[in-house]
C-alpha positions as CSV (number, residue, x, y, z in Angstrom):
1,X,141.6,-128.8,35.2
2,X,139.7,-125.3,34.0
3,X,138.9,-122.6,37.1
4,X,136.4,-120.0,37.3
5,X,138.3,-116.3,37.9
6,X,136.0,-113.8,39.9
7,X,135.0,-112.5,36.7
8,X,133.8,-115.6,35.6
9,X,136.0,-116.8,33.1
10,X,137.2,-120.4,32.4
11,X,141.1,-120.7,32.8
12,X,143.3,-123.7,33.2
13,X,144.7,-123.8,37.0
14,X,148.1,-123.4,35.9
15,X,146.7,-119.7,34.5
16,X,145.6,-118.8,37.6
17,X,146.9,-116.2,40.4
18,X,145.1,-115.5,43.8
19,X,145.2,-111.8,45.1
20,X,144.2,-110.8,48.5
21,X,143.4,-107.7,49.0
22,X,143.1,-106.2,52.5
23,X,139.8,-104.3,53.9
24,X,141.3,-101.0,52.3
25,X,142.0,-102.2,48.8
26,X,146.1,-102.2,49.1
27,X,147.3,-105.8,47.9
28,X,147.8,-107.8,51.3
29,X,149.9,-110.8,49.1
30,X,149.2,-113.1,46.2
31,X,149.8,-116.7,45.2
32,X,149.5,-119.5,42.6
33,X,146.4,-120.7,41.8
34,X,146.2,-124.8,42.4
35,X,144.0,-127.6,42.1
36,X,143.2,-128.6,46.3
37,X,142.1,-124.8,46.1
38,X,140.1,-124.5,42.8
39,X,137.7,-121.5,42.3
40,X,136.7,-121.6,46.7
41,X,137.8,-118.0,48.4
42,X,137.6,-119.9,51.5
43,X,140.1,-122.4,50.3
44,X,142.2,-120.0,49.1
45,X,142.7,-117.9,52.4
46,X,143.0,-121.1,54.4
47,X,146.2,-121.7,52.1
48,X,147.6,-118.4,52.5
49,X,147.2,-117.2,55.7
50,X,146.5,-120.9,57.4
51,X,143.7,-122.9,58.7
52,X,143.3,-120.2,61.9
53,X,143.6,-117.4,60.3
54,X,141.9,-117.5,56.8
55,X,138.0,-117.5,57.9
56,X,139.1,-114.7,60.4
57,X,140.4,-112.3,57.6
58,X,137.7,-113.2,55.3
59,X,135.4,-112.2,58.2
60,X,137.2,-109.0,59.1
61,X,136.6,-107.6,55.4
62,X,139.7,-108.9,53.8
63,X,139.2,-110.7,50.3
64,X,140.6,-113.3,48.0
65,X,140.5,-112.6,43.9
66,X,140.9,-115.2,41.6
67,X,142.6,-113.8,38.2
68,X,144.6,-114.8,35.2
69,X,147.7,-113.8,35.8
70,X,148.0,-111.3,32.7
71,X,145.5,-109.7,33.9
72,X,147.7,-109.8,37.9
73,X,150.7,-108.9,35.6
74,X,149.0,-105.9,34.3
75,X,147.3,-104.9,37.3
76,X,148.7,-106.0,40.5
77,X,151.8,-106.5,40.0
78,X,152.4,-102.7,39.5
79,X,150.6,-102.0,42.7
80,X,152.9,-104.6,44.6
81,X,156.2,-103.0,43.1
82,X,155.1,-99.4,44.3
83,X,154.7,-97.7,40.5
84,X,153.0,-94.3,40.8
85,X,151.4,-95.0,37.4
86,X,149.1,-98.6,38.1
């Protein structure tokens, strides 16, 4: 199974890594990408923050990124760990 990232590009769903990112821009958390989920935002924050609470962050400004996870090892993950220089 191939999933469109937010930048448009075909990955498989095992290459996948969701980012949400709070109404600020800091990193609120991140997770696998999987198949139930797919390429849906919506489907995405229902999985991580639950079936209550995922509409009501995307509707408070919060948002869900769909990357490959290079480009979440190169990016994010520095921002997650702290490092002055991401």
């Amino acid at each position: 199974m191939t999933i469109t990232t937010s930048t448009g590009q075909e990955i498989p769903v095992h290459r996948g890594e969701w980012v949400f990112w709070r109404p600020d821009g800091t990193v609120d958390g991140c997770m696998y990408a999987d198949a139930w989920v797919g390429s849906s935002e919506d489907r995405a924050a229902v999985r991580f923050y639950g079936k209550g609470d995922g509409p009501k962050k995307l509707a408070a400004g919060y948002r869900a990124e769909l990357m490959t996870r290079d480009r979440w090892a190169a990016e994010v993950m520095p921002l997650m760990l702290g490092r002055a220089d991401a």
